[in-house]
Each structure stands twice: as structure tokens, then as C-alpha cells.
N, C-alpha and C positions, 0 to 999 in steps of 0.2 A: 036523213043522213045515215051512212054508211061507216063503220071503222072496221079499217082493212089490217090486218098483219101481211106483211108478204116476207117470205122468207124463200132465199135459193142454195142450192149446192147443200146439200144434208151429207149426202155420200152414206147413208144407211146410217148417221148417227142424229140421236135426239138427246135431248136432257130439260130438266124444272125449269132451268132459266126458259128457256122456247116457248115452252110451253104456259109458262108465266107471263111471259107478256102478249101471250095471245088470249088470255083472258078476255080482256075489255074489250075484245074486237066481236064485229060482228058475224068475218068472214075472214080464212086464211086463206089465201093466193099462193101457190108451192110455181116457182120458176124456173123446175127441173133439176135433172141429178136429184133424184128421191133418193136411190138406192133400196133398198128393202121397203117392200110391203107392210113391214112395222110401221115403219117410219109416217108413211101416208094415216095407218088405221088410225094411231095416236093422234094425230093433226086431224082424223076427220072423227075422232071421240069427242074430241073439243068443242070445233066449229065446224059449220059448215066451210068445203074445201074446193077450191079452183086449183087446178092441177095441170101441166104440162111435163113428157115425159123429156129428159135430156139425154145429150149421149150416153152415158155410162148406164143408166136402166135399161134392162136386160128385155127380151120379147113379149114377158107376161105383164109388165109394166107400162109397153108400150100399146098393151091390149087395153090396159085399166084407160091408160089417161093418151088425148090424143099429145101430137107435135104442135101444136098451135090451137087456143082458144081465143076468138073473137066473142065479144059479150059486152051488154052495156048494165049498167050501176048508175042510180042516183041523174039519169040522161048525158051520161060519161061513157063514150065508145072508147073500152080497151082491147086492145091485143098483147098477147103476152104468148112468150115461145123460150124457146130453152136459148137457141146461138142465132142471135139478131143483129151483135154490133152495136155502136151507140153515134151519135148526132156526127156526120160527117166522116163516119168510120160503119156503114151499115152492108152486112151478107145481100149479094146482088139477089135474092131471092125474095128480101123484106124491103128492099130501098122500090123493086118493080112494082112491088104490091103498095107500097105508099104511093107511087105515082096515081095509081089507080083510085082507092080509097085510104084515106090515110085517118087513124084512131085520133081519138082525145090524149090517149095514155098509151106507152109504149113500154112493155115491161120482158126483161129480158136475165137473165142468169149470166151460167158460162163462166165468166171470167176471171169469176172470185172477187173482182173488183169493184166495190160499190161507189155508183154513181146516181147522181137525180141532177139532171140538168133538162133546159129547155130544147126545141131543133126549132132553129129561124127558121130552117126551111121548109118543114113541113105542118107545123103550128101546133106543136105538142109538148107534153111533158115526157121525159124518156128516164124510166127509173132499174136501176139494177141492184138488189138489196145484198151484191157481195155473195159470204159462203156464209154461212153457221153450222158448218160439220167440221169436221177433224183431218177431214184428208184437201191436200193443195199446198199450192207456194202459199198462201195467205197466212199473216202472222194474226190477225185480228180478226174473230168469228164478229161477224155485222149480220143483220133484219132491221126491219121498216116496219114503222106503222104509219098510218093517215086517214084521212076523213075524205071522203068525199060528199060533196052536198050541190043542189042545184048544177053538175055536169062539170063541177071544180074540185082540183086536188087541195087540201088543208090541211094544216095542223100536220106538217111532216115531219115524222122522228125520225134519227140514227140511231140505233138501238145496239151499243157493244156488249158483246158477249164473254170477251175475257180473252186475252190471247188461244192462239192455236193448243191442245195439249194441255190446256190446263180444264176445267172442269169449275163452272163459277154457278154459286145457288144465287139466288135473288129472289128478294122477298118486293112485290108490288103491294 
């Protein structure tokens, strides 16, 4: 068994809480929009790091970490990409590549908006863990944690961080 934090949209900002509930995990998953090379070094002092790079990182970012990592965990085939779209709303570039092979786990950023829902149609979980940075429309900083065990997602948290703008410690 595997416990995952995945966290997206940093925009160059970190803080304790983040970093606090990536404790217990075995591995962080970053769903782009890093921003700053801080941001990554901190998240891979911690745990070991899955990384994709989003729009807003800049060329040498895009050097560190690719646009799309395909990878399997625990007999659990994930893809995860910065702008994917989610179940019935998916970028004609992710929906072609489903056609073809399509993941257990489909994990995506971007939108700020945290989502974990199933797709009938392609037979997967599809998860977006929101923002937990400081810059966006989003009023509510959100991260995920979960287990993966025998090729199954488990034990899945919404993990709030404290409205946009404010700055919240957390003791685990």
C-alpha cells in the first residue's frame, strides 16, 4: 500500500500546513503550476516527488519535469498532466489518448477546482486536488490525500487549507 498526497496549483507558494499533511504520505504527486523551483525542492526534501510541469512554469521548469507522466503504483496505471479537463468535459488531446489506452487514475490540476469523480465512460477515477497556493479565483486552498492498495484508490481525503489569503498552521 501506497499513501499518496497530491497537491496542484502552488503558484510559487508553500507553507507548514502542506507540508504537514504530506507527512504520513509515502509520495507527493505535484499536478502543475509549481511555480518556483523552491516550491518543488521543499515537496521533494519531504517525499519522494511526481511532478508535471503547468502553464504558468516558466522553460527551466519545464526542463525539470515533463507535460504528462504515465506511471503505475500498487498495479494502479496513472496519468496525470497539468490541463486534462474532467469526465465529459475532457482537452481533445487526453480524450484521443483515452480512446487508445486509457489509465486506472486520471489526475489533473488547472482549474483550481477540486474534483474526484468516476467517468462511466472510460472506467476510471478522475481526480483534481483544486489549488493550495495563493494566487486564482479560488476562495478555498484544497490537497488530497489517499491510499492506493492492490490497483484500488482508498481512504480519500479533502484536505482544506484555510481560505485564499490567509495563512493557516496545522498541527497533525
Amino acid at each position: 500500500m501506497k499513501r499518496i498526497a497530491l497537491v496542484s496549483d502552488t503558484h510559487s507558494y508553500m507553507d507548514d500546513a502542506i507540508l504537514s499533511f504530506c507527512e504520513e504520505c509515502d509520495e507527493i504527486w505535484h499536478a502543475g503550476d509549481i511555480g518556483a523551483h523552491i516550491v518543488a525542492d521543499q515537496l521533494e526534501a519531504k517525499k519522494p516527488l511526481r511532478a508535471v510541469f503547468g502553464n504558468i512554469d516558466d522553460s527551466s521548469m519545464q526542463l525539470r519535469y515533463p507535460e504528462d507522466l504515465h506511471f503505475e503504483v500498487e498495479g494502479l496505471k496513472v496519468w496525470m498532466t497539468h490541463i486534462g479537463g474532467y469526465p465529459g468535459r475532457y482537452s481533445k488531446r487526453v480524450k484521443d489518448a483515452f480512446k487508445l489506452n486509457a489509465p486506472g487514475l486520471f489526475i489533473c490540476g488547472h482549474s483550481h477546482i477540486l474534483k474526484a469523480m468516476p467517468d462511466p465512460q472510460f472506467q476510471f477515477l478522475h481526480l483534481n486536488p483544486g489549488a493550495c497556493g495563493q494566487e486564482g479565483f479560488h476562495h478555498l486552498r484544497t490537497m488530497m490525500r489517499f491510499s492506493i492498495e492492490d490497483g484500488i484508490v482508498k481512504d480519500l481525503q479533502v484536505i482544506e487549507l484555510g481560505r485564499r489569503g490567509k495563512i493557516v498552521n496545522v498541527s497533525c
